[in-house]
Structures are given as structure tokens and as C-alpha cells.
MMTF fields as JSON, N, C-alpha, C and O atoms, coordinates in Angstrom:
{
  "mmtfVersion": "1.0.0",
  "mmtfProducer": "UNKNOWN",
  "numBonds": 442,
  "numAtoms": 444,
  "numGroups": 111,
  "numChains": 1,
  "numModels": 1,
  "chainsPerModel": [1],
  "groupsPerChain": [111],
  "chainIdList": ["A"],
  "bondAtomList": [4, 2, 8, 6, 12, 10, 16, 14, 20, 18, 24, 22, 28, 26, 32, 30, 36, 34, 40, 38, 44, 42, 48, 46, 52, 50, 56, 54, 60, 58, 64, 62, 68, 66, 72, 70, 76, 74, 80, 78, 84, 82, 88, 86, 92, 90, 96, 94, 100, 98, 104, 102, 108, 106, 112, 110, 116, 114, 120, 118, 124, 122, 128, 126, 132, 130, 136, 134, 140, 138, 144, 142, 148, 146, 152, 150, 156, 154, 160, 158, 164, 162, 168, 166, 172, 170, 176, 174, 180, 178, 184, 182, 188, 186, 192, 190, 196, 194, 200, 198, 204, 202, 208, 206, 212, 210, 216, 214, 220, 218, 224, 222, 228, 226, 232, 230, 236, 234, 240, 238, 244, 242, 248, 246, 252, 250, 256, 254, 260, 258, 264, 262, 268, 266, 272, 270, 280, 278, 284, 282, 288, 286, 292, 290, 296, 294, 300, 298, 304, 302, 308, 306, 312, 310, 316, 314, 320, 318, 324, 322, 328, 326, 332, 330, 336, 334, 340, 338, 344, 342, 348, 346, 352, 350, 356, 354, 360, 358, 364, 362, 368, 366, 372, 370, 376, 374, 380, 378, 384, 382, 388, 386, 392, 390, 396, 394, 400, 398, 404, 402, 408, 406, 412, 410, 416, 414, 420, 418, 424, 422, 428, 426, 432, 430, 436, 434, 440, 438],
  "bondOrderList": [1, 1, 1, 1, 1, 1, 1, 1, 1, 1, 1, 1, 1, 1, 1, 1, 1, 1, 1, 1, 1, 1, 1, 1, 1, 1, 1, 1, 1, 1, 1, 1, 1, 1, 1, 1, 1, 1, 1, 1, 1, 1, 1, 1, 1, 1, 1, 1, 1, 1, 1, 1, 1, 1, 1, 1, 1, 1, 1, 1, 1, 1, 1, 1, 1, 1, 1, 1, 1, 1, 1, 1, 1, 1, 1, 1, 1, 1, 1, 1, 1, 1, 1, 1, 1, 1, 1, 1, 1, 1, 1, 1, 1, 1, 1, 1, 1, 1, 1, 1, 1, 1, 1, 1, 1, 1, 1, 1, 1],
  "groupList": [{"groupName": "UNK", "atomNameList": ["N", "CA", "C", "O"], "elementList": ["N", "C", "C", "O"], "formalChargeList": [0, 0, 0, 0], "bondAtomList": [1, 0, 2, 1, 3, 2], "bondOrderList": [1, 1, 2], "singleLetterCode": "X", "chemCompType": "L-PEPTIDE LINKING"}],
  "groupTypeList": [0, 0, 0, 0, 0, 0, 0, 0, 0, 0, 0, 0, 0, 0, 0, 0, 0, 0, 0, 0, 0, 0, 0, 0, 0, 0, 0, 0, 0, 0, 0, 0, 0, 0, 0, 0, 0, 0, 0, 0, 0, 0, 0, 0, 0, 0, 0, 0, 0, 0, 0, 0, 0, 0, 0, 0, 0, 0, 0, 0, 0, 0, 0, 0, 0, 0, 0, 0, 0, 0, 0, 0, 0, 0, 0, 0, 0, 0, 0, 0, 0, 0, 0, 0, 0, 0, 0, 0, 0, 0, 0, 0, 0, 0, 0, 0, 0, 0, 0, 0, 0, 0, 0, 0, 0, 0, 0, 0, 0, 0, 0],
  "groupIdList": [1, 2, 3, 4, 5, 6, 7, 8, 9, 10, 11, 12, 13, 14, 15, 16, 17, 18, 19, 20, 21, 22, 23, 24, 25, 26, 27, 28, 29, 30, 31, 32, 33, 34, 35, 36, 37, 38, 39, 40, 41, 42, 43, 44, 45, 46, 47, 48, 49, 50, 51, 52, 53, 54, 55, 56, 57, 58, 59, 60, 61, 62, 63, 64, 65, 66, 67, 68, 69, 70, 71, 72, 73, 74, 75, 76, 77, 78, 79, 80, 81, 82, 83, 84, 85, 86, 87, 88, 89, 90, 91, 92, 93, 94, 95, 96, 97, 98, 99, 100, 101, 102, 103, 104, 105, 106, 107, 108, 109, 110, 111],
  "secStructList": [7, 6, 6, 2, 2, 2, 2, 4, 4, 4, 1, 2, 2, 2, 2, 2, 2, 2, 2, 2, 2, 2, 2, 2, 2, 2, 2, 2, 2, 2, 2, 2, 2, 2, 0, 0, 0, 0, 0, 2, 2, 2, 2, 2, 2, 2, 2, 6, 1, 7, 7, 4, 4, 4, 7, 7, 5, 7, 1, 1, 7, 7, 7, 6, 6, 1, 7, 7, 7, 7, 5, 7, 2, 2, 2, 2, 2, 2, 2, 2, 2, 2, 2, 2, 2, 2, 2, 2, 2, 2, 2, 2, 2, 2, 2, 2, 2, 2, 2, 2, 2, 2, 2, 2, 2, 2, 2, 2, 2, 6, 7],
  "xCoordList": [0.821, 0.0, 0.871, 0.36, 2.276, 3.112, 3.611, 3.733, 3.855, 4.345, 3.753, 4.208, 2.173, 1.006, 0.831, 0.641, 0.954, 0.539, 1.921, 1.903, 3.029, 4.346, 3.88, 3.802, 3.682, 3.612, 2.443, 2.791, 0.915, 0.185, 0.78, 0.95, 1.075, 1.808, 2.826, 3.053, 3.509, 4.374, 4.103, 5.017, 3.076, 2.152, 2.008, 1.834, 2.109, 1.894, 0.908, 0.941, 0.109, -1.231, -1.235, -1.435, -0.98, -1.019, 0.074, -0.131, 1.05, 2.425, 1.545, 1.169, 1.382, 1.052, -0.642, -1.256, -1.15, -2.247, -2.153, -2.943, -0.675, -0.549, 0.511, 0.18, 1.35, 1.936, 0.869, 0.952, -0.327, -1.261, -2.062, -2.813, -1.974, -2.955, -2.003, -2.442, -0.899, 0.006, 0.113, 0.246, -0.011, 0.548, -1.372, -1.795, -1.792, -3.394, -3.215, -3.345, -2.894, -3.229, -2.175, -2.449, -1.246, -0.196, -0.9, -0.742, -1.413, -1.713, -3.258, -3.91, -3.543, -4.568, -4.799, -5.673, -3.526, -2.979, -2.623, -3.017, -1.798, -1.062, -2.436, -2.624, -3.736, -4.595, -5.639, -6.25, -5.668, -6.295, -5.696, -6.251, -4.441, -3.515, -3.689, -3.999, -3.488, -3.96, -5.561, -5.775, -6.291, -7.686, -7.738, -8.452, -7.36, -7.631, -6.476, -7.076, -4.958, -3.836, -4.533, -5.12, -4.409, -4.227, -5.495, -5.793, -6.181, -7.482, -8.783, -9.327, -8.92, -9.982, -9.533, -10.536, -8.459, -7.866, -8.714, -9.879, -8.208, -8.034, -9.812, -10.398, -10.188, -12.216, -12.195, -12.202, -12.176, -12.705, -12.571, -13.398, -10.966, -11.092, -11.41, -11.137, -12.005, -12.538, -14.125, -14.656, -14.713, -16.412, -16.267, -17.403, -15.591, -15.67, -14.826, -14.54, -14.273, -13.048, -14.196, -14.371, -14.742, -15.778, -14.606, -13.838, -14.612, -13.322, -14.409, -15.26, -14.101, -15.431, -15.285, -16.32, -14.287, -14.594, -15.497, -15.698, -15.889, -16.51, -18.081, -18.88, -18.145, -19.845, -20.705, -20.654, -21.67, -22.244, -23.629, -23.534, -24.858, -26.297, -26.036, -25.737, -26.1, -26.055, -28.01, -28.974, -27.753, -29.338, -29.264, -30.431, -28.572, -28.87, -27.453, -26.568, -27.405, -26.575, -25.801, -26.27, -24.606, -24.045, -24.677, -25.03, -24.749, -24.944, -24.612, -25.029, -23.536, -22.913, -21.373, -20.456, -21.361, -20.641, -20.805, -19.965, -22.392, -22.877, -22.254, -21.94, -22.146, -21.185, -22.787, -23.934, -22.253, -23.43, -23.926, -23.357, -25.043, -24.992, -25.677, -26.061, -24.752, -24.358, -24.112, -23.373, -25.034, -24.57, -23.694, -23.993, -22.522, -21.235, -20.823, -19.862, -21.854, -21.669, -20.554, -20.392, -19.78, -18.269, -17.392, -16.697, -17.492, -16.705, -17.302, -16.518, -18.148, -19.28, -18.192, -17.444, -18.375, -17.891, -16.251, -15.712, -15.414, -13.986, -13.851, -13.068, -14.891, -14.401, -14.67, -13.822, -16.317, -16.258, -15.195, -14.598, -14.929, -13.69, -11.981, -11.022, -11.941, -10.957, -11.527, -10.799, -12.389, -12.942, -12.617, -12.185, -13.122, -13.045, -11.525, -11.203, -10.64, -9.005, -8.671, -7.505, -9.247, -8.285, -8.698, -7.898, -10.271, -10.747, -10.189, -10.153, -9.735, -9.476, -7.97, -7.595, -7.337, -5.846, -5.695, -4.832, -7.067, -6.989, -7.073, -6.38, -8.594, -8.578, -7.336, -6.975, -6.782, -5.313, -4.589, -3.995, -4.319, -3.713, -3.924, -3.162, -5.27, -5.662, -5.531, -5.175, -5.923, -5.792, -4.044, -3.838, -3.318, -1.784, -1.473, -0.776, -2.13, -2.079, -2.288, -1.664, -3.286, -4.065, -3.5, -3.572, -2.792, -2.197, -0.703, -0.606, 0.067, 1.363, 0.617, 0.883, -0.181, -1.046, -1.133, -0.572, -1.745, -2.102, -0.605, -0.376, 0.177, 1.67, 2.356, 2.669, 2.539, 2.906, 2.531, 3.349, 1.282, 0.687, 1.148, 1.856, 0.964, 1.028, 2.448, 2.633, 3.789, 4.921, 4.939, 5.237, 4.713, 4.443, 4.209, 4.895, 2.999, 2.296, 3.187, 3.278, 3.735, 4.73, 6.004, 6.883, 6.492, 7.667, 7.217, 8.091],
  "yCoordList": [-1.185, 0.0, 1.256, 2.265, 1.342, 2.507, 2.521, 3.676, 1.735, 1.97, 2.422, 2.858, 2.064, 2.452, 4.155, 4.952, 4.343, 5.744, 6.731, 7.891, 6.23, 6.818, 7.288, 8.368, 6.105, 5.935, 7.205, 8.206, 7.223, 8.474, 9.737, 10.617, 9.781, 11.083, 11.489, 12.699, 10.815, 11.136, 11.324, 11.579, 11.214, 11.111, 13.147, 13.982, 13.434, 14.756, 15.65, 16.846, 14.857, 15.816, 16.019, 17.114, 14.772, 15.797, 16.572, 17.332, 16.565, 17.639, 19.029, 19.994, 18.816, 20.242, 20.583, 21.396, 19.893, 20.359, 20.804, 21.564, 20.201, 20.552, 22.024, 23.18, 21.839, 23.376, 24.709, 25.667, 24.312, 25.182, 25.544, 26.512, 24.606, 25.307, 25.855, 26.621, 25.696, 26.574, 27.998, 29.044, 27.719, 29.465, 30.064, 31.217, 29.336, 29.754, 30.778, 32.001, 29.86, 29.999, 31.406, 32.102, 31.567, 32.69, 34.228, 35.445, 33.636, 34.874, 35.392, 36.332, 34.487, 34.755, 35.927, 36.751, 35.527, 36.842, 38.08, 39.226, 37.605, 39.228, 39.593, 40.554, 39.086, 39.992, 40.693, 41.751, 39.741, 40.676, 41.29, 42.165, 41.54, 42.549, 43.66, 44.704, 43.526, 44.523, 45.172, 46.275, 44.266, 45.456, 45.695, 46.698, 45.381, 45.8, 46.847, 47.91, 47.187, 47.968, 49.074, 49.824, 49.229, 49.444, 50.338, 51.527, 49.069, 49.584, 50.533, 51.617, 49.383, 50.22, 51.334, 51.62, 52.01, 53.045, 53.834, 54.173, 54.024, 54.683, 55.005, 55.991, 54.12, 54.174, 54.772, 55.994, 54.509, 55.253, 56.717, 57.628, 56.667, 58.451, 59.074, 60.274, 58.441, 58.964, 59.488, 60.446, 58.735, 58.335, 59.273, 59.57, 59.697, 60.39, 59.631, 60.618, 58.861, 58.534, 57.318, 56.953, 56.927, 55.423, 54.129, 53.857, 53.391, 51.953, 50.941, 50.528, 50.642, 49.389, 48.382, 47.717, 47.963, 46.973, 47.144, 46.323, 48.486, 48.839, 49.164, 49.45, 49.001, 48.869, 48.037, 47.046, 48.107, 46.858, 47.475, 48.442, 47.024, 46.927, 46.324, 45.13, 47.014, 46.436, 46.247, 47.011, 44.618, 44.013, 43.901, 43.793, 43.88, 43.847, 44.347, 43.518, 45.36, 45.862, 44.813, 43.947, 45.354, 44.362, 44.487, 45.592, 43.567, 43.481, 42.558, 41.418, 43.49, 43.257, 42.231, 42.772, 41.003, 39.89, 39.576, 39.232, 39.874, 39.215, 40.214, 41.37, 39.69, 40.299, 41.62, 41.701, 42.256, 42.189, 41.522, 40.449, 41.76, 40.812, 42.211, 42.457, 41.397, 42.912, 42.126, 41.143, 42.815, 42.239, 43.483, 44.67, 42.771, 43.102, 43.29, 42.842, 44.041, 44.341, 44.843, 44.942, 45.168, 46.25, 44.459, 44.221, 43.842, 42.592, 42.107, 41.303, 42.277, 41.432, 42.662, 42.316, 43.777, 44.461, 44.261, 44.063, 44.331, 43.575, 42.079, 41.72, 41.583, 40.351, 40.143, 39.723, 40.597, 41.281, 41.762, 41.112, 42.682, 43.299, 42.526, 42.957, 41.584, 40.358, 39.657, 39.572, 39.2, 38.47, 38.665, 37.942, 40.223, 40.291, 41.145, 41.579, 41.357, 41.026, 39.714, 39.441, 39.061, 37.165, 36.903, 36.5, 37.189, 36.974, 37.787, 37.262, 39.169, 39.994, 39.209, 38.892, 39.037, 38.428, 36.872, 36.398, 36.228, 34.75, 34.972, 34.639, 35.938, 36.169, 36.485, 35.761, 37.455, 37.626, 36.836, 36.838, 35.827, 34.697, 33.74, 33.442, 33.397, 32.545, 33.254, 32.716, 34.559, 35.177, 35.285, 35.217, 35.419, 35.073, 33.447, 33.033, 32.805, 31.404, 31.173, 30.509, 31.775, 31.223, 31.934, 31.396, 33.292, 33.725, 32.907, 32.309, 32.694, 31.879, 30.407, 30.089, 29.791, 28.591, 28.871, 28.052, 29.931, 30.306, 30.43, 29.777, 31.236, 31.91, 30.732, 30.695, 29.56, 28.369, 27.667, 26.963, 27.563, 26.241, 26.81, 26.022, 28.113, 28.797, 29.046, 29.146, 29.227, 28.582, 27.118, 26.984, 26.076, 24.753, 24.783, 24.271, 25.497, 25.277, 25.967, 25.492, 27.056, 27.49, 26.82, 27.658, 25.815, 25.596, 24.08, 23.313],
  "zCoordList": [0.0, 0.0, 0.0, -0.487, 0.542, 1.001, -0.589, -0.998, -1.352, -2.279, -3.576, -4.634, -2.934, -4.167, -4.1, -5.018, -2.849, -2.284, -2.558, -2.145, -3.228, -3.193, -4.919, -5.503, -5.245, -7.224, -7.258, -7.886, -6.543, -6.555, -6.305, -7.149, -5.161, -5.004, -5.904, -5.871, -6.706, -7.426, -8.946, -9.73, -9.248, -10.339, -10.783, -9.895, -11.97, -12.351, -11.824, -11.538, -11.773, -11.625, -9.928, -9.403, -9.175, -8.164, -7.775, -6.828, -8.215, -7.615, -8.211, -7.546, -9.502, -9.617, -9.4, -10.091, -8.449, -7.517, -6.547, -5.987, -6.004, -4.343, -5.199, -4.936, -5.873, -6.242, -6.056, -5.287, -7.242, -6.995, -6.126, -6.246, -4.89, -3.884, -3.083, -2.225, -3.112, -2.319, -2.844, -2.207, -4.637, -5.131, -4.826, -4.746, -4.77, -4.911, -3.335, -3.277, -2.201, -1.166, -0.652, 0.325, -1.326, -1.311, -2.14, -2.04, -2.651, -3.81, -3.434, -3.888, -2.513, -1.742, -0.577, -0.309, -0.051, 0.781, 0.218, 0.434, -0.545, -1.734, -1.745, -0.998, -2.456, -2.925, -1.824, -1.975, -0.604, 1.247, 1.042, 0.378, 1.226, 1.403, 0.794, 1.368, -0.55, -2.134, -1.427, -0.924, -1.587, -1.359, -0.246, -0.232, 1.199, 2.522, 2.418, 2.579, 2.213, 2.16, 1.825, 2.606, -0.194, -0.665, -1.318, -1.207, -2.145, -2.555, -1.671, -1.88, -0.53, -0.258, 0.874, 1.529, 1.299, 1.621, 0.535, 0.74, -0.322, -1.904, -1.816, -1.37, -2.247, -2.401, -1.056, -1.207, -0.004, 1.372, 1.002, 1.01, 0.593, 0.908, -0.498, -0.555, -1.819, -2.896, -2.516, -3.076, -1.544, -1.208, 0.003, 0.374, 0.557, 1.939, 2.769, 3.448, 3.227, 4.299, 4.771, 5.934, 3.866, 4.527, 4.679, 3.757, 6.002, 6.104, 5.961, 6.749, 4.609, 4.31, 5.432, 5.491, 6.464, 6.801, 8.347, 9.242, 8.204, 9.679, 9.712, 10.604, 8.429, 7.637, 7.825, 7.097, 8.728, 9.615, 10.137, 10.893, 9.817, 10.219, 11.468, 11.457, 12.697, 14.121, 14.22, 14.185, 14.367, 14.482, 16.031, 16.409, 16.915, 17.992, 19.128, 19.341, 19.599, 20.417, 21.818, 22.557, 21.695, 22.337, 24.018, 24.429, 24.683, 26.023, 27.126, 27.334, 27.983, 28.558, 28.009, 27.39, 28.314, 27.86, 26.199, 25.368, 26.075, 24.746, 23.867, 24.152, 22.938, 21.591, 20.891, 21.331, 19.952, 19.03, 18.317, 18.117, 17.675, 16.202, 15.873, 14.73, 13.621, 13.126, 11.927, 11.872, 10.614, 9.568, 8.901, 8.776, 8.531, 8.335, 6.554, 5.929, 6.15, 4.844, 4.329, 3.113, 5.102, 4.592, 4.485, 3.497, 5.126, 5.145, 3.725, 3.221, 3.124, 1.764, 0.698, -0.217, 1.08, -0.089, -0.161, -1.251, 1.19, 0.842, -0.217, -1.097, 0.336, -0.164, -1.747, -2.535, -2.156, -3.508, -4.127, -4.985, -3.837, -4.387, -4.294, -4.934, -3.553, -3.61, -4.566, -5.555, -4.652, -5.953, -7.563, -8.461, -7.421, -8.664, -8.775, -9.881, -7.619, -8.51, -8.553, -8.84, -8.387, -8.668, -10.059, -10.904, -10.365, -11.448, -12.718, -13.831, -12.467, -13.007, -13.419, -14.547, -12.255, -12.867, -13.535, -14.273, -12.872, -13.996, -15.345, -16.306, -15.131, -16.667, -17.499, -18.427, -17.175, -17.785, -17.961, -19.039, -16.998, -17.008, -18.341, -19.26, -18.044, -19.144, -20.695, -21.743, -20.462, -21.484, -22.426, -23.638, -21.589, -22.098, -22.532, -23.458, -21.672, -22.202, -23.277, -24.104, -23.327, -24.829, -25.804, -26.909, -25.749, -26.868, -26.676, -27.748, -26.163, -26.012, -26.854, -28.013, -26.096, -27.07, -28.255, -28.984, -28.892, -30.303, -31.185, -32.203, -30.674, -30.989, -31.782, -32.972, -30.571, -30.674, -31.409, -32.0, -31.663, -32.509, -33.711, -34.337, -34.354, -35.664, -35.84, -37.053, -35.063, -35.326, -35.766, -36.953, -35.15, -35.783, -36.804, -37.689, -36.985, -38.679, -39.961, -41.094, -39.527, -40.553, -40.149, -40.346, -39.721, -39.829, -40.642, -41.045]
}
């Protein structure tokens, strides 16, 4: 069994699954970072000095020990906006692929 599970792991597809959830899980941060740093600084003080992440419908005031509860819409709009830079940079991603793909195949064909 140790040796079946050596031959899997060593198999293409998953090295470069576990590669990618590591660069996934890295680039994950770069991009918190990017819109909590960076971006929404920038939008706060374009809109009036609003800190999206403090944007919150308090449904019930805190008391005493008890926490509030508070829907936390500034946390919905960070994360939105993380969204659509990952998407923004896959797309690109894929988008270079596919021209490097295209580039390539049509070298082939003229050679």
C-alpha cells in the first residue's frame, strides 16, 4: 500500500495540484492585502473617508458579555472586491495562455 501511495503522489497531476494550492493559497494573501492595504484606503477616501470593513447593520446591540450581532456588509464588499481582482488576474492569465497557445501552434504550422 506505502508503495502504491508513493507511485500516486508522485504522479503529475497531483504535484502540480498541491503546487497550486500553495501558489493559490499565497496569492490569496497578496490579494487581502492589495484590497484591505491598498485599494480600499483609496475608495474610502474617494467616497468620503468610509473603512469598508466597519460597515455593519447592528441588528442587535451588544450586552454586557454578549457580543453584538451585526450584519457586516463592509466585510461582503472587501471580499467582492478580492474576488473580482483574482478573477481579473486569472482572466489575464488565461488570457496570455491562450495567446502563447495560439503563438505556438502557428509557429508549428509554418515551420
Amino acid at each position: 500500500m506505502l508503495k502504491e501511495f508513493r507511485t500516486f503522489i508522485a504522479q503529475g497531476n497531483v504535484l502540480d495540484l498541491a503546487v497550486g494550492i500553495i501558489i493559490g493559497a499565497a496569492f490569496g494573501k497578496i490579494t487581502t492585502s492589495l484590497v484591505e492595504d491598498i485599494i480600499n484606503p483609496i475608495l474610502g477616501l474617494v467616497i468620503g473617508g468610509i473603512d469598508f470593513s466597519q460597515m455593519k447593520i447592528v441588528l442587535k446591540e451588544a450586552v454586557g458579555t454578549t457580543p453584538e450581532v451585526a450584519i457586516r456588509y463592509g466585510n461582503f464588499i472587501n471580499t467582492l472586491i478580492q474576488f473580482l481582482v483574482i478573477a481579473w488576474v486569472v482572466f489575464l492569465i488565461v488570457k496570455a495562455a491562450n495567446r502563447a497557445r495560439l503563438s505556438t501552434s502557428l509557429e508549428k504550422k509554418d515551420a
